[in-house]
PDB file of N, H, CA, C and O in Angstrom:
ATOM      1  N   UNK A   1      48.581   0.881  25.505  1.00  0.00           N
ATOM      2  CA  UNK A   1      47.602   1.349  24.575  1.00  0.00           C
ATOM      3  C   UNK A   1      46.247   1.374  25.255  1.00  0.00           C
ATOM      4  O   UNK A   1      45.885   0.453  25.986  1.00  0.00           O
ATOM      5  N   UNK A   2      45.377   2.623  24.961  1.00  0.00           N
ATOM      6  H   UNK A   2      45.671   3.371  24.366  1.00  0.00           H
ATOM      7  CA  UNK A   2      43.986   2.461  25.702  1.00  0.00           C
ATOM      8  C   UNK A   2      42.882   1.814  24.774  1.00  0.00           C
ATOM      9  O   UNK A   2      42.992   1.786  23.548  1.00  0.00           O
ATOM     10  N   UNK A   3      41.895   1.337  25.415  1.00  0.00           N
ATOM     11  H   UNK A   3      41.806   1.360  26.411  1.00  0.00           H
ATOM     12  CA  UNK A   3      40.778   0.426  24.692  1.00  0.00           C
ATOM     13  C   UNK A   3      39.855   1.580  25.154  1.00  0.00           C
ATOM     14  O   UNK A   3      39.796   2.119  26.258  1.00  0.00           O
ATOM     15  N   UNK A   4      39.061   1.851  23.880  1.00  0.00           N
ATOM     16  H   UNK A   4      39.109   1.413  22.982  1.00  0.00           H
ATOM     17  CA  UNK A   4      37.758   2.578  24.415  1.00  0.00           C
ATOM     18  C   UNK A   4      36.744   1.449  23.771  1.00  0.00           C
ATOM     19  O   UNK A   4      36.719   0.760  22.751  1.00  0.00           O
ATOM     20  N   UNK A   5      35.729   1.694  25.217  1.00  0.00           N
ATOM     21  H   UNK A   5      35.750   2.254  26.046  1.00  0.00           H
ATOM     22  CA  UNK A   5      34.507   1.096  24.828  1.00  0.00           C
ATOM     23  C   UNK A   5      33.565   1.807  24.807  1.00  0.00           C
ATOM     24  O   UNK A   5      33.332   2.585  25.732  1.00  0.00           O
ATOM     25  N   UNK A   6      32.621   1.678  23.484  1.00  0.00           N
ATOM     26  H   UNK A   6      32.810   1.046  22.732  1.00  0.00           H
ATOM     27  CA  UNK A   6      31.651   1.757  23.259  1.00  0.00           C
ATOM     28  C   UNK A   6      30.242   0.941  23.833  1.00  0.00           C
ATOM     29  O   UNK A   6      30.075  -0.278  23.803  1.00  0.00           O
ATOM     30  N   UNK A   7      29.276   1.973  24.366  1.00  0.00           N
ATOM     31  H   UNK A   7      29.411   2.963  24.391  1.00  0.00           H
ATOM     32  CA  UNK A   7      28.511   1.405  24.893  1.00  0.00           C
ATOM     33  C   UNK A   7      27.044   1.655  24.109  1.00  0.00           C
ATOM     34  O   UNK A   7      27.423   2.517  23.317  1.00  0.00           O
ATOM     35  N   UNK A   8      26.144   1.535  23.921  1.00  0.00           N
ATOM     36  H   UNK A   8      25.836   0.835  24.565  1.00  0.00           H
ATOM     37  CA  UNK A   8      24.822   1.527  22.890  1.00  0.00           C
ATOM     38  C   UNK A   8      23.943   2.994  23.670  1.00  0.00           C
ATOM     39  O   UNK A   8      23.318   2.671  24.680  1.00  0.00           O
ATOM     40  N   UNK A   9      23.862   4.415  23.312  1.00  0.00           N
ATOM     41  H   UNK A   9      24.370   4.677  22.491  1.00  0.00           H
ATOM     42  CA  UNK A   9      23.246   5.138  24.134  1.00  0.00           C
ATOM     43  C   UNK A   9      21.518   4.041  24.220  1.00  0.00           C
ATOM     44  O   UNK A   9      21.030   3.689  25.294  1.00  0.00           O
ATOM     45  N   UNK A  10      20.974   3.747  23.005  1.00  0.00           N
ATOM     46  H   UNK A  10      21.371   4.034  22.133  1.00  0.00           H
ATOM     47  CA  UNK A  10      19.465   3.257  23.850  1.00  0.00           C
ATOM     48  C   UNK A  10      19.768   1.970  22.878  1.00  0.00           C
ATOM     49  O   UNK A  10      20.389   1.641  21.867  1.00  0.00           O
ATOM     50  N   UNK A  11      18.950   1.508  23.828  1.00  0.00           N
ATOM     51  H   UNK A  11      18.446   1.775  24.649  1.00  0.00           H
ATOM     52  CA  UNK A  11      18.371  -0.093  23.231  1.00  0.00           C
ATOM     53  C   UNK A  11      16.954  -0.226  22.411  1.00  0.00           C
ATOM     54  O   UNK A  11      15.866   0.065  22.909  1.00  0.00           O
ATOM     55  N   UNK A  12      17.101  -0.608  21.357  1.00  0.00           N
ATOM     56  H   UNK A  12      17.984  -0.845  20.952  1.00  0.00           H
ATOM     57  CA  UNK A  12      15.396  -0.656  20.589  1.00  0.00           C
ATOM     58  C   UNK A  12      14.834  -1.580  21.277  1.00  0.00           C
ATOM     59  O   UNK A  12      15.359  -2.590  21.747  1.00  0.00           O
ATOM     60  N   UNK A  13      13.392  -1.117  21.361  1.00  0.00           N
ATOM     61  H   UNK A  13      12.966  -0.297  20.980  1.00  0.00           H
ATOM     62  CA  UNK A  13      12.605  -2.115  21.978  1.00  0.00           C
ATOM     63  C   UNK A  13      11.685  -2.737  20.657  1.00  0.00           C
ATOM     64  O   UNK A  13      11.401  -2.114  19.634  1.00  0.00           O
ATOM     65  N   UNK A  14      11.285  -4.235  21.013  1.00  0.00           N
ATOM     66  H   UNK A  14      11.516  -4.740  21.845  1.00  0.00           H
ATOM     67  CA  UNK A  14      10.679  -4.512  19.895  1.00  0.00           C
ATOM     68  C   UNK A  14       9.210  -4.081  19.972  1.00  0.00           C
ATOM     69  O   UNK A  14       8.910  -3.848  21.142  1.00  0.00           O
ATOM     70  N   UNK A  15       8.300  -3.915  19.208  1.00  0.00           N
ATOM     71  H   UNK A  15       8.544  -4.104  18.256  1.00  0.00           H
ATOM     72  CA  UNK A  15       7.067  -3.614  18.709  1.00  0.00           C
ATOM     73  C   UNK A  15       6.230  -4.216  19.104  1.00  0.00           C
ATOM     74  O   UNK A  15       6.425  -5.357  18.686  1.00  0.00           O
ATOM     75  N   UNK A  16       5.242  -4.190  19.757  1.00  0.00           N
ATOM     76  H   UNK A  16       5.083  -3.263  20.096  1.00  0.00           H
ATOM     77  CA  UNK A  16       4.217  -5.826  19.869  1.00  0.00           C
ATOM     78  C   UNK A  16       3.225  -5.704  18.901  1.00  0.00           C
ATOM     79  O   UNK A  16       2.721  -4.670  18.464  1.00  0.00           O
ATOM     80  N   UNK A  17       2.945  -7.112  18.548  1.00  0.00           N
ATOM     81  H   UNK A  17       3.355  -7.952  18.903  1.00  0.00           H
ATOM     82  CA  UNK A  17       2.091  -7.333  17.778  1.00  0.00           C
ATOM     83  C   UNK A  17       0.768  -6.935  17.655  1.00  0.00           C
ATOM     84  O   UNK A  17       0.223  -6.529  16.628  1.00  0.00           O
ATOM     85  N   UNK A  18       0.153  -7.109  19.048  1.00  0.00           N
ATOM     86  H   UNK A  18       0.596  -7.439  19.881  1.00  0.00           H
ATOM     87  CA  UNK A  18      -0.856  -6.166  19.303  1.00  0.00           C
ATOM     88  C   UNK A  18      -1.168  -4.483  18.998  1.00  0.00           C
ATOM     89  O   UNK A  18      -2.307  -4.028  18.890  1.00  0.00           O
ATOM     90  N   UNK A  19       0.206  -3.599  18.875  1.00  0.00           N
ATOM     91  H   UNK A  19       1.132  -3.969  18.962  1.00  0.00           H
ATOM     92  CA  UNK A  19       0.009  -2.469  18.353  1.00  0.00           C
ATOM     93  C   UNK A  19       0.455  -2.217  17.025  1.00  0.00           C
ATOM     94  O   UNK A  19       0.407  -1.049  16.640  1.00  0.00           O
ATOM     95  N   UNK A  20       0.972  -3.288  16.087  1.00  0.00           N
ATOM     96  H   UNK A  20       1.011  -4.237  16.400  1.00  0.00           H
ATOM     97  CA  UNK A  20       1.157  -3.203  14.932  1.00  0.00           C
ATOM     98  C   UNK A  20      -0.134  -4.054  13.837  1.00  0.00           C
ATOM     99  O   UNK A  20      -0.169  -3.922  12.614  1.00  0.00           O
ATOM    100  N   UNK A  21      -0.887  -4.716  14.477  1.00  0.00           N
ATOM    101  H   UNK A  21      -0.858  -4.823  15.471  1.00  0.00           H
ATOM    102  CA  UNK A  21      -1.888  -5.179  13.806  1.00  0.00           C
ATOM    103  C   UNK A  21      -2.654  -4.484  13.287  1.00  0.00           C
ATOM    104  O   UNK A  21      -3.106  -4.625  12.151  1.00  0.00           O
ATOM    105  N   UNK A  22      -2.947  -3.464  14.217  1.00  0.00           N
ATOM    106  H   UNK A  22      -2.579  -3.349  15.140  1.00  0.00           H
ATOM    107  CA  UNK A  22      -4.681  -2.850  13.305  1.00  0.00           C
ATOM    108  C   UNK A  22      -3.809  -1.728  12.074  1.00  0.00           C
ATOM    109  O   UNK A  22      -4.586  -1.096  11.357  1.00  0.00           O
ATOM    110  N   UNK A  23      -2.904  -1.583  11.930  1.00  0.00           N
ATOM    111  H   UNK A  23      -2.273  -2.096  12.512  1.00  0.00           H
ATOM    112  CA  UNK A  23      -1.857  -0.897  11.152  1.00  0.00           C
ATOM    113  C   UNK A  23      -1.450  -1.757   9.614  1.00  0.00           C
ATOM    114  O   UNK A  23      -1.274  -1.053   8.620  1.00  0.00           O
ATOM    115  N   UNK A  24      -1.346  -2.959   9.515  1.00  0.00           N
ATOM    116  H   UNK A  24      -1.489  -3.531  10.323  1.00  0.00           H
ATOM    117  CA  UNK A  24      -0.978  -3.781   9.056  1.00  0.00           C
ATOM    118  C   UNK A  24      -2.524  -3.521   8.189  1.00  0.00           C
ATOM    119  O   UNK A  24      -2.750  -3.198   7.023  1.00  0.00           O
ATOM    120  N   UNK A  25      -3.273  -3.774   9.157  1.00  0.00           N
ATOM    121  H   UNK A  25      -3.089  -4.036  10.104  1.00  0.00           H
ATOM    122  CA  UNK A  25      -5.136  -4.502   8.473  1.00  0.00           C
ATOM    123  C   UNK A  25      -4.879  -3.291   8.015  1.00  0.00           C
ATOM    124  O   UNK A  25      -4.245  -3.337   6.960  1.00  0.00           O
ATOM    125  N   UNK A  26      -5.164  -2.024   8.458  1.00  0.00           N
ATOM    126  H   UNK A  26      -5.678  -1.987   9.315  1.00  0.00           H
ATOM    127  CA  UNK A  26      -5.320  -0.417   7.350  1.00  0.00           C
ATOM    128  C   UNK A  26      -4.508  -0.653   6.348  1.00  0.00           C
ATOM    129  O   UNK A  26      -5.206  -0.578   5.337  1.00  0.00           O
ATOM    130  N   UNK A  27      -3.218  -0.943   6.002  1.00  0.00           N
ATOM    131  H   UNK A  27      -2.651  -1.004   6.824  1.00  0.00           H
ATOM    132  CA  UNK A  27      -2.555  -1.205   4.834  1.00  0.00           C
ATOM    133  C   UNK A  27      -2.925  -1.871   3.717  1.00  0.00           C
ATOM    134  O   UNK A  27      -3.052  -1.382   2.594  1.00  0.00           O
ATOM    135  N   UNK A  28      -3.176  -3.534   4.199  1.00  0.00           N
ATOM    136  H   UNK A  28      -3.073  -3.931   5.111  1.00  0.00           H
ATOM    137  CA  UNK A  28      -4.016  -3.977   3.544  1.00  0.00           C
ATOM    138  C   UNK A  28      -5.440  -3.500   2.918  1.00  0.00           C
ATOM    139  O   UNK A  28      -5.683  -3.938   1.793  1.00  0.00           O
ATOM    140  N   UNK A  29      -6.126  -2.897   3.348  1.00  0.00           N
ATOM    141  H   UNK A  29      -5.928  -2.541   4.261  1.00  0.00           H
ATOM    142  CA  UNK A  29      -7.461  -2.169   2.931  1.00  0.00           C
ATOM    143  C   UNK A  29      -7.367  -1.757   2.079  1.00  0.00           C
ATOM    144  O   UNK A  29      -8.002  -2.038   1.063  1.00  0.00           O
ATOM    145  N   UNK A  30      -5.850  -0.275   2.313  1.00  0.00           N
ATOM    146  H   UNK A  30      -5.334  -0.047   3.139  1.00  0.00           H
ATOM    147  CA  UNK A  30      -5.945   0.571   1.114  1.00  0.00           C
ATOM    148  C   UNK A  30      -5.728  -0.121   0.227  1.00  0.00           C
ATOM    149  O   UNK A  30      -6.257   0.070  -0.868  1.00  0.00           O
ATOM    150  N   UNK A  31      -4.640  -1.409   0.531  1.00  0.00           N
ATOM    151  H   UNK A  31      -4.211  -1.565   1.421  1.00  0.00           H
ATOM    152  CA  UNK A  31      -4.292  -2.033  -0.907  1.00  0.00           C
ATOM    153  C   UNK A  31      -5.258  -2.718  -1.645  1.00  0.00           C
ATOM    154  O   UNK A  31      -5.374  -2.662  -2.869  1.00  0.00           O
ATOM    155  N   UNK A  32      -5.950  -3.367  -0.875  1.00  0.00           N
ATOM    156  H   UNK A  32      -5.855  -3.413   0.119  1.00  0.00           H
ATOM    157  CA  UNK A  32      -7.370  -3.870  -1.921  1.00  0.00           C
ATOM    158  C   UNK A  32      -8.434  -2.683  -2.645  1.00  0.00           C
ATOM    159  O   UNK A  32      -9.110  -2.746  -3.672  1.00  0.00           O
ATOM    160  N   UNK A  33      -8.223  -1.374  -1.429  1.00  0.00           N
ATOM    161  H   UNK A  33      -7.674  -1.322  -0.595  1.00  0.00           H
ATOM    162  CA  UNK A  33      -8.978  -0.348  -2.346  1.00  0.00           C
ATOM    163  C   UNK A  33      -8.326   0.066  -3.833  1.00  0.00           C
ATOM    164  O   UNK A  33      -8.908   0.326  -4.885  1.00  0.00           O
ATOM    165  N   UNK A  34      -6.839   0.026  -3.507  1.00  0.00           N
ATOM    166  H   UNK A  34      -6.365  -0.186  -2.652  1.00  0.00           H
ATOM    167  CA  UNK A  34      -5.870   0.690  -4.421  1.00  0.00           C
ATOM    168  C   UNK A  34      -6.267  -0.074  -5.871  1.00  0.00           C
ATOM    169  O   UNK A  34      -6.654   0.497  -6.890  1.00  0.00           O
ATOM    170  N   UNK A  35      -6.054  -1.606  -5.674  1.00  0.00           N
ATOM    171  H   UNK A  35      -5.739  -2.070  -4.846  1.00  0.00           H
ATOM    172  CA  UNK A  35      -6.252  -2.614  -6.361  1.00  0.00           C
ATOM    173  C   UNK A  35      -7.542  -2.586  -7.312  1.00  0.00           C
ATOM    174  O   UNK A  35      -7.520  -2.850  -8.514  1.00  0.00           O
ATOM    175  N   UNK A  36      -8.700  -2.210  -6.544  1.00  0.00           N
ATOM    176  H   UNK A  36      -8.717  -1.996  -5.567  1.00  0.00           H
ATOM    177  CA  UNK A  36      -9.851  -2.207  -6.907  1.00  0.00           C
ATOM    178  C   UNK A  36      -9.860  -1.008  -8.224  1.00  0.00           C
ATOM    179  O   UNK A  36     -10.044  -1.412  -9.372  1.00  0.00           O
ATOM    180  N   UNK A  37      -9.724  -0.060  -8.047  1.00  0.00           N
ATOM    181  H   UNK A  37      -9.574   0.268  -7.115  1.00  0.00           H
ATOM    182  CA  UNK A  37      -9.735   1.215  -8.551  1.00  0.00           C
ATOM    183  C   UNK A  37      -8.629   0.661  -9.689  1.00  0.00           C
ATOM    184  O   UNK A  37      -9.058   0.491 -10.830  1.00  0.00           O
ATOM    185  N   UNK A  38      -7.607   0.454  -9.484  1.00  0.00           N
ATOM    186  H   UNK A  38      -7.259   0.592  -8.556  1.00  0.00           H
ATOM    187  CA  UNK A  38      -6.517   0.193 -10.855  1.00  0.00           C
ATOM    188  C   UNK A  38      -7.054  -0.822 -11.577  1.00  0.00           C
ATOM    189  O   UNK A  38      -6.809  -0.944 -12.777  1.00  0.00           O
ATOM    190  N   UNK A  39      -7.955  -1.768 -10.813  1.00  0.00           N
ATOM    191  H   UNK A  39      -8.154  -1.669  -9.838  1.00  0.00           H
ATOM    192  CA  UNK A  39      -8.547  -3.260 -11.850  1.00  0.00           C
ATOM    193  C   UNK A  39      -9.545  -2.830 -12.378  1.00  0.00           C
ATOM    194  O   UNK A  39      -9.396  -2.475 -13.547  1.00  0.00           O
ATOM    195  N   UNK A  40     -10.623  -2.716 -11.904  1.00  0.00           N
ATOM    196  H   UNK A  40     -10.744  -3.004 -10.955  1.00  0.00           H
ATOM    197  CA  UNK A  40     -11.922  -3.023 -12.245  1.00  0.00           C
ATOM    198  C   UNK A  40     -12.834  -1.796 -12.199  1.00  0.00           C
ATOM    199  O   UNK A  40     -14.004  -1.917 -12.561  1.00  0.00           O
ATOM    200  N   UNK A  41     -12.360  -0.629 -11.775  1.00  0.00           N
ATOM    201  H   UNK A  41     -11.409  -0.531 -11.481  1.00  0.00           H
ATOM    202  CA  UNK A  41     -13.197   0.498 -11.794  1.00  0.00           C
ATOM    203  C   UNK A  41     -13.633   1.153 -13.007  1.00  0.00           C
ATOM    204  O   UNK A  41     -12.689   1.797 -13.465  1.00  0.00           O
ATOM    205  N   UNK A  42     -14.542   1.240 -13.626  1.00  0.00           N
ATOM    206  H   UNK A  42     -15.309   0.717 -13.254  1.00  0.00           H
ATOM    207  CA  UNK A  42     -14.416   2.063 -15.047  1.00  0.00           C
ATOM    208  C   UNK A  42     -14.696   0.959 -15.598  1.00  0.00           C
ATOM    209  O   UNK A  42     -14.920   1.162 -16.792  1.00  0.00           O
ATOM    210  N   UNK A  43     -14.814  -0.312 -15.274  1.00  0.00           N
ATOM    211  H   UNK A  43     -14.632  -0.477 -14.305  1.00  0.00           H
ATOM    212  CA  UNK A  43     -15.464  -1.384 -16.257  1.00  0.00           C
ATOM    213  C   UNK A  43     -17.032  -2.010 -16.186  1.00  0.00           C
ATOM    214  O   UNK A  43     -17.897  -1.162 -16.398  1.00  0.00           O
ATOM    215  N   UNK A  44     -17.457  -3.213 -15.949  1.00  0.00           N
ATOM    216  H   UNK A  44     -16.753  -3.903 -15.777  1.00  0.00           H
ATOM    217  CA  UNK A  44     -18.221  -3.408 -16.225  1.00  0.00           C
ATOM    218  C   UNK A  44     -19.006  -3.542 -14.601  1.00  0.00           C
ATOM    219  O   UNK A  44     -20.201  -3.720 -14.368  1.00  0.00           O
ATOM    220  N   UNK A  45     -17.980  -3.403 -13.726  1.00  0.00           N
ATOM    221  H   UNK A  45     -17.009  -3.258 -13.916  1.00  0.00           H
ATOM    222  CA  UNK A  45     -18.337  -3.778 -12.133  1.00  0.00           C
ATOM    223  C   UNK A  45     -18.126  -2.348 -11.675  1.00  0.00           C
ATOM    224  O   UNK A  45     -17.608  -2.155 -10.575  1.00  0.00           O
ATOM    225  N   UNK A  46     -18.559  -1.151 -12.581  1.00  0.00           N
ATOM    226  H   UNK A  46     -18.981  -1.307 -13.474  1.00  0.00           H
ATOM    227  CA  UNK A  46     -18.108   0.231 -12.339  1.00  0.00           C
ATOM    228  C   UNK A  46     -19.154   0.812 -11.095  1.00  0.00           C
ATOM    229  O   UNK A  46     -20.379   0.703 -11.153  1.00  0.00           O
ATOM    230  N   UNK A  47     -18.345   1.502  -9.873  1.00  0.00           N
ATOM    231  H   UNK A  47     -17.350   1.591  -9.826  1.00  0.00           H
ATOM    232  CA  UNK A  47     -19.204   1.788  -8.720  1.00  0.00           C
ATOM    233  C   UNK A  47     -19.540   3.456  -9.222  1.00  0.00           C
ATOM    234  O   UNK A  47     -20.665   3.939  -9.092  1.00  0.00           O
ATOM    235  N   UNK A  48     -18.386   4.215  -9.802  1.00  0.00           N
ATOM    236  H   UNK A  48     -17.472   3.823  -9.908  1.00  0.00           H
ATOM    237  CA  UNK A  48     -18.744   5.459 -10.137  1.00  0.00           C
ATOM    238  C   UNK A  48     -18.863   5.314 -11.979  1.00  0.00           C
ATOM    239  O   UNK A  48     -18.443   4.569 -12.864  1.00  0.00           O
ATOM    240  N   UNK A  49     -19.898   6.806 -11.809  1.00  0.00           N
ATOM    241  H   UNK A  49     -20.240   7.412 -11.089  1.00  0.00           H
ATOM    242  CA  UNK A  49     -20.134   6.762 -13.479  1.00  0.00           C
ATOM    243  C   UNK A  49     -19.157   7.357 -13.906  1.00  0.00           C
ATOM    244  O   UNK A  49     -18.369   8.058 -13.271  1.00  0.00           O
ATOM    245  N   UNK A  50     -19.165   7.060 -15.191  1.00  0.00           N
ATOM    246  H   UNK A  50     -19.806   6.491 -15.706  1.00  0.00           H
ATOM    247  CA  UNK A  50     -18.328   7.997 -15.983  1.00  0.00           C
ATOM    248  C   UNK A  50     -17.161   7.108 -15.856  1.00  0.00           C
ATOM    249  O   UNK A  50     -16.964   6.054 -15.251  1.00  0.00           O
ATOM    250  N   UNK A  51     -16.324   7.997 -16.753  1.00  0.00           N
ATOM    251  H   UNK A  51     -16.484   8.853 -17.245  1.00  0.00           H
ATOM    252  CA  UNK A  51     -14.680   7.593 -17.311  1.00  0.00           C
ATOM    253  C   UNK A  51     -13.878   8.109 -16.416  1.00  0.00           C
ATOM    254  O   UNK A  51     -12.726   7.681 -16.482  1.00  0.00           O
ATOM    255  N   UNK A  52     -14.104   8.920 -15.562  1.00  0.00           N
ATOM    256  H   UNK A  52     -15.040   9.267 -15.508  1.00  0.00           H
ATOM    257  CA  UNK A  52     -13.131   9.814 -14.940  1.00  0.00           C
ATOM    258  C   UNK A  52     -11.972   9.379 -13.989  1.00  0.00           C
ATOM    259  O   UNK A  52     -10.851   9.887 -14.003  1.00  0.00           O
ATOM    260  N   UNK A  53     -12.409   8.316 -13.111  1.00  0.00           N
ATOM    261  H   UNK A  53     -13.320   7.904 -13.100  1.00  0.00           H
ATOM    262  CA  UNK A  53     -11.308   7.473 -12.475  1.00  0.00           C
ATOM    263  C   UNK A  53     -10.643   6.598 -13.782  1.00  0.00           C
ATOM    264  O   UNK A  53      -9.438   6.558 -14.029  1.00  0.00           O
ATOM    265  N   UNK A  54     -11.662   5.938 -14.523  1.00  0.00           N
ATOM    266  H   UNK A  54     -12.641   5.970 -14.322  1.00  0.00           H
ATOM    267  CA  UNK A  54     -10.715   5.254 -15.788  1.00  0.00           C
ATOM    268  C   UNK A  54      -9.601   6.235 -16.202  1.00  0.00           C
ATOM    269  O   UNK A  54      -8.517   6.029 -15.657  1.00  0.00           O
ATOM    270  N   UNK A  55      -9.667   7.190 -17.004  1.00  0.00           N
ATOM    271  H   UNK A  55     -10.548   7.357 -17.447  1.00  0.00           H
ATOM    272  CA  UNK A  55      -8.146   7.935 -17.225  1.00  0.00           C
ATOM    273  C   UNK A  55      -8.145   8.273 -16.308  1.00  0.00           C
ATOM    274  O   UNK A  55      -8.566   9.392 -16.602  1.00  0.00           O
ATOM    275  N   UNK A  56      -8.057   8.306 -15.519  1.00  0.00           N
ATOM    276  H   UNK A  56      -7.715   7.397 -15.280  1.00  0.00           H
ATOM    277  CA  UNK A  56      -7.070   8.643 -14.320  1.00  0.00           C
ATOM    278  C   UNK A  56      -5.482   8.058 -13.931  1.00  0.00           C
ATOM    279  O   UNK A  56      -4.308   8.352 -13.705  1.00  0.00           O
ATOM    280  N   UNK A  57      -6.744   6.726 -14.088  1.00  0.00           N
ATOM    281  H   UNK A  57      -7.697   6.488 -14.272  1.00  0.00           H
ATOM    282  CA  UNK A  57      -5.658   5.413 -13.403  1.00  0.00           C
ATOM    283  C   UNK A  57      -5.375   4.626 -14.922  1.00  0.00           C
ATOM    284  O   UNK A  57      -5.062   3.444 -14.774  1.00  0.00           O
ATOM    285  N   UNK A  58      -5.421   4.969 -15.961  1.00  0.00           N
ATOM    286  H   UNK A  58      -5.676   5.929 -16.081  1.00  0.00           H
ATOM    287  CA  UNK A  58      -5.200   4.339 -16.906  1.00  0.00           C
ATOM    288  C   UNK A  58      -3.710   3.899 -17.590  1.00  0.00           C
ATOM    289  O   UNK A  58      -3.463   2.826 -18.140  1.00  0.00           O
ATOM    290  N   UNK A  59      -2.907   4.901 -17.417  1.00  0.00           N
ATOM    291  H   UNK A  59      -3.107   5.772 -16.970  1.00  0.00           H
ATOM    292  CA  UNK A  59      -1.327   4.206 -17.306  1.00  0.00           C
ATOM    293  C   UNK A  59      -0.808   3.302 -16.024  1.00  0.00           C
ATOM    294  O   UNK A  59       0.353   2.894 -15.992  1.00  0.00           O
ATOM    295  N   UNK A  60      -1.739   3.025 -14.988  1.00  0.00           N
ATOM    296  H   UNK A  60      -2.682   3.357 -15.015  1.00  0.00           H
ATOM    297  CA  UNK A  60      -1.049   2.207 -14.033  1.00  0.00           C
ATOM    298  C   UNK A  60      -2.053   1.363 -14.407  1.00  0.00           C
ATOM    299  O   UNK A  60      -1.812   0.313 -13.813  1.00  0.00           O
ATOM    300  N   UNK A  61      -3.100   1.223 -15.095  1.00  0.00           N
ATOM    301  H   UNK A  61      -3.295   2.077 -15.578  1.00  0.00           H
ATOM    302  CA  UNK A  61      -3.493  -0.174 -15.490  1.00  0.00           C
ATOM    303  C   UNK A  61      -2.791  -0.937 -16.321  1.00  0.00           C
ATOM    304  O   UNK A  61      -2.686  -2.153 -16.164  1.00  0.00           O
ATOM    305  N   UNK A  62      -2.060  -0.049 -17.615  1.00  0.00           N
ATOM    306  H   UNK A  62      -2.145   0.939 -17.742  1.00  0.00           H
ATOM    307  CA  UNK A  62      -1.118  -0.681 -18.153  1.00  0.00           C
ATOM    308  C   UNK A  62       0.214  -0.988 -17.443  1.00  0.00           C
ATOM    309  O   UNK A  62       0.915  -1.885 -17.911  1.00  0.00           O
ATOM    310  N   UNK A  63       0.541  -0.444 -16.562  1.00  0.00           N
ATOM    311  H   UNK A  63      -0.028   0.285 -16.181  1.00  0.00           H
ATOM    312  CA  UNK A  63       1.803  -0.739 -16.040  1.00  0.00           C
ATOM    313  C   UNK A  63       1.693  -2.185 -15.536  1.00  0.00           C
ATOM    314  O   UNK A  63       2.503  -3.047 -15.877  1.00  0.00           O
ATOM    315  N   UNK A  64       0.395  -2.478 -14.497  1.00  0.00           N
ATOM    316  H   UNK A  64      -0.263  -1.777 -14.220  1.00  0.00           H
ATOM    317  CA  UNK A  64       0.671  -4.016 -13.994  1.00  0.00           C
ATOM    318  C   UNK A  64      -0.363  -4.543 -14.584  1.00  0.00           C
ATOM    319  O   UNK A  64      -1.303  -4.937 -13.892  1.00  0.00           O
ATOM    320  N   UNK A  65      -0.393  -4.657 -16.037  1.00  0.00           N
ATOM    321  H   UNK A  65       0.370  -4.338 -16.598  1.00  0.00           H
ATOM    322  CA  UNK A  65      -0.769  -5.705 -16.938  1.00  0.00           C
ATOM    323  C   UNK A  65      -2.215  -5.789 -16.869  1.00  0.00           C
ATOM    324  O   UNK A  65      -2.639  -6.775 -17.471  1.00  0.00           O
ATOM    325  N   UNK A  66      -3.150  -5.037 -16.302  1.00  0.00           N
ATOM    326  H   UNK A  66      -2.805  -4.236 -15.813  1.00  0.00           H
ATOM    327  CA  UNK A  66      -4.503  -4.651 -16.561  1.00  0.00           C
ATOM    328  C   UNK A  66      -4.627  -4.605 -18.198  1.00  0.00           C
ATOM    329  O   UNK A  66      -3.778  -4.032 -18.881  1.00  0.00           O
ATOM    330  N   UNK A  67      -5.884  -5.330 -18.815  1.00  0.00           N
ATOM    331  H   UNK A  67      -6.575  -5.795 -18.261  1.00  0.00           H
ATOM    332  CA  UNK A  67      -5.888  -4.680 -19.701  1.00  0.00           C
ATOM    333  C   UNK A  67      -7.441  -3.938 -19.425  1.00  0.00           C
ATOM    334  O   UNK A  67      -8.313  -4.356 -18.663  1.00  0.00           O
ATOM    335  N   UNK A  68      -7.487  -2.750 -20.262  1.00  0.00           N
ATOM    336  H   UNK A  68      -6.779  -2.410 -20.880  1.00  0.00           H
ATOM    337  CA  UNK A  68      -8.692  -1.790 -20.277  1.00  0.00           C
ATOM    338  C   UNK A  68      -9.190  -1.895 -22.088  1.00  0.00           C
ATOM    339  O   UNK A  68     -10.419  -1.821 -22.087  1.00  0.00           O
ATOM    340  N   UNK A  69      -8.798  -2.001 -23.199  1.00  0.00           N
ATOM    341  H   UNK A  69      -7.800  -2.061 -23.200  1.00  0.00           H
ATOM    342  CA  UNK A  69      -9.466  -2.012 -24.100  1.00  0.00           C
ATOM    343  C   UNK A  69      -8.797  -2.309 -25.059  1.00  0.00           C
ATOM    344  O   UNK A  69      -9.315  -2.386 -26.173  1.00  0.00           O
TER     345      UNK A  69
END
């Protein structure tokens, strides 16, 4: 009976930390921007006037338990 072997065409190389960091920090950012805008925008710490980002983002304030009014 014949044995075939399988051999791996490439090997993954791992990532270094050094080029996944400043990637990581941009993620984080947006997420505190993201955060910002779904919490607190349109309230009393409001950076733009008006309502307009408020409905915007106003069913994903209700979704993670924001309340708006």
């Amino acid at each position: 009976m014949n044995t075939i072997a399988c051999t791996p065409a490439s090997v993954p190389t791992p990532i270094p930390v050094r080029e996944l960091l400043p990637w990581v920090v941009f993620a984080g950012l947006l997420l505190l921007l993201t955060l910002y805008f779904v919490g607190t925008e349109g309230g009393a710490a409001s950076m733009i006037s008006g309502m307009n980002v408020h409905e915007f983002l106003h069913d994903a304030r209700h979704l993670l338990g924001f309340p708006c009014h």
